[in-house]
C-alpha positions in Angstrom: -147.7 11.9 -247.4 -147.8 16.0 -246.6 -150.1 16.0 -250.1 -152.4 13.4 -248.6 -152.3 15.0 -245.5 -153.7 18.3 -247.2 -156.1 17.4 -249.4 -158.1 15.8 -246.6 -157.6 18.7 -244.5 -159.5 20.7 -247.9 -161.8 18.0 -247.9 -163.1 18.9 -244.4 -166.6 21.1 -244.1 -165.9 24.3 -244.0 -166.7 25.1 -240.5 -164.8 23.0 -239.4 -161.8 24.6 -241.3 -162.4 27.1 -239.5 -162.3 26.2 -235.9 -159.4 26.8 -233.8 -157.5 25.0 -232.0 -159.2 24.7 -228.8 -161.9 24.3 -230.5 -161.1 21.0 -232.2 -159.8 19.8 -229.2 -162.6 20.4 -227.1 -164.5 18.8 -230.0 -162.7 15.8 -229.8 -162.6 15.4 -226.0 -166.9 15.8 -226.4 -166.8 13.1 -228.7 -164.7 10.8 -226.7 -166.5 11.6 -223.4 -169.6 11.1 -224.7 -168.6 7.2 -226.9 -169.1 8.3 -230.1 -164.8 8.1 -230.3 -162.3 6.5 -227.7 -158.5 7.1 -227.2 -156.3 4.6 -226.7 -153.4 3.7 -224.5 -150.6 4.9 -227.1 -152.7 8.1 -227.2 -154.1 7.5 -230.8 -157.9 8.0 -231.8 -160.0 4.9 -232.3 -163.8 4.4 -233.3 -166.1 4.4 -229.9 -168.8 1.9 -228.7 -171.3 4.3 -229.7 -170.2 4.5 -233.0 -169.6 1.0 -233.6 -173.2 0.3 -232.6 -174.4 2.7 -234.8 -172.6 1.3 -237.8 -173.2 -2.4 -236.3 -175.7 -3.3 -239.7 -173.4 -1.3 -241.8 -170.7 -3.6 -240.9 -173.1 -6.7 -241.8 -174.3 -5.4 -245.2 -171.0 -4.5 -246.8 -169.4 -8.1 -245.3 -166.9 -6.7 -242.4 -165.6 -10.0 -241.5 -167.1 -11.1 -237.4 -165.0 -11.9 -234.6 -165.5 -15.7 -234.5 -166.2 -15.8 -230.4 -169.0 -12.5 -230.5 -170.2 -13.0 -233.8 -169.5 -9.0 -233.9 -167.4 -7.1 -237.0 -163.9 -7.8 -236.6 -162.5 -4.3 -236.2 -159.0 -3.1 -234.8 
């Protein structure tokens, strides 16, 4: 798991890389404040409403199962 765990951190952009820690936290809270993420009760990092939206046809063209009461993609 600690390879895994590093090799995505290499796969990252650069700049990013680079960014302290205050940094990527601030980052984070920004993205959750403003949708595009949301946090949840156990404290873990989920996909927001903005984001969801945004990838809303995604989900349809690549066959993301739907929620059989919204008709929406069935996602956890």
């Amino acid at each position: 798991a600690r390879q895994s765990s590093q090799a995505g951190s290499s796969q990252a952009p650069s700049s990013f890389r680079q960014f302290s820690l205050s940094q990527k936290e601030k980052t984070l809270y920004d993205l959750i404040r403003d949708g595009w993420l949301c946090s949840t009760e156990n404290g873990n990092v989920g996909i927001g409403i903005r984001s969801f939206l945004d990838l809303r046809s995604w989900f349809r063209c690549n066959d993301i199962p739907s929620c059989d009461v919204c008709n929406e993609a069935g996602v956890k």
